[in-house]
N, C-alpha and C positions, 0 to 999 in steps of 0.2 A: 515701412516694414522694417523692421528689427535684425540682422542679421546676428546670427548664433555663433560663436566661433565650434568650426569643427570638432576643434582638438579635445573640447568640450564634451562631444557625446560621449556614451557609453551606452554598449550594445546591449539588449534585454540575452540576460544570459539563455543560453540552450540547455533547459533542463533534462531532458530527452536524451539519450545516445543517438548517435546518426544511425540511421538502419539503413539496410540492405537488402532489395526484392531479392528473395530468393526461394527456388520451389525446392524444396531438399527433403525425402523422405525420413523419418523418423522413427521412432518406438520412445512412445510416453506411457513410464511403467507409472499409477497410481500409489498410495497408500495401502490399500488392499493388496498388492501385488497386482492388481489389473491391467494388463500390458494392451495397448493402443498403436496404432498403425497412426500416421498423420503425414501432412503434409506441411512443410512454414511457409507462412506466404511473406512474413521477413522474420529478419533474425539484427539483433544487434549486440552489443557485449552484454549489453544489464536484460535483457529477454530476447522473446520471440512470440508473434502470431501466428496461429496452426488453427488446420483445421483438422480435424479428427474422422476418421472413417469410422463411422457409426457415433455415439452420444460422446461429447467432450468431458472432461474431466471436469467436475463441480470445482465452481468461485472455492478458494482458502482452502485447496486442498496441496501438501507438497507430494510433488513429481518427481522422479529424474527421465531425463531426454539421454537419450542413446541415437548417437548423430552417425553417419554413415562410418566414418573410419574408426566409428567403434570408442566414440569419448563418451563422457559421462556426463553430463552439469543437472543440476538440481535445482529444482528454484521453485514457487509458490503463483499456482496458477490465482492469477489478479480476475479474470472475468471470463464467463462462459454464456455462450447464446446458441445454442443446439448444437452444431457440430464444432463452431467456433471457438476459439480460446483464446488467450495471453499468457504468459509464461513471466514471470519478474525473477531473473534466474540470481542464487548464491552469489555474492562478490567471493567467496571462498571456492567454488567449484568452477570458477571460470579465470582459474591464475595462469592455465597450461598456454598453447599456442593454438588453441583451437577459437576461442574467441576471435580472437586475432586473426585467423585465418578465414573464417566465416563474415564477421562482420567486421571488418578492416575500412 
């Protein structure tokens, strides 16, 4: 057997943000102005998984999320399966401390 030198690897990079379970209530205003109640089941700085109380907000549609202490981020819902969604939130709406503070 062949031994590899360690120093040698290189890690498959993490394309993904690290997430963070977390249940945190919301208001997902649509397009339309249609404002949504939800729940994230995580959240991390580049989005978030929610589920929505009553019909999710349709694939390719932009959102802004209004998070408990009252921030704002925006981002473009990536996937919707009934109540379920994804969120791929603005690198522009999420410069403040609240990313940070959420998905840390």
């Amino acid at each position: 057997m062949t031994l590899i030198d360690p120093a040698l690897f290189r890690p498959t990079p993490v394309f993904r943000a690290r997430r963070k379970r977390m249940l945190v209530r919301v208001q997902v205003a649509g397009g339309e102005g249609e404002m949504r109640e939800a729940m994230t089941r995580d959240i991390s700085a580049t989005g978030m998984s929610a589920v929505a109380r009553g019909k999710a907000p349709p694939a390719g549609e932009v959102v802004e999320v209004t998070l408990p202490d009252g921030s704002v981020l925006w981002g473009m819902v990536r996937w919707s399966e009934a109540a379920a969604f994804g969120v791929e939130f603005d690198p522009a709406s999420r410069q403040g401390p609240v990313a940070g503070n959420l998905a840390g």
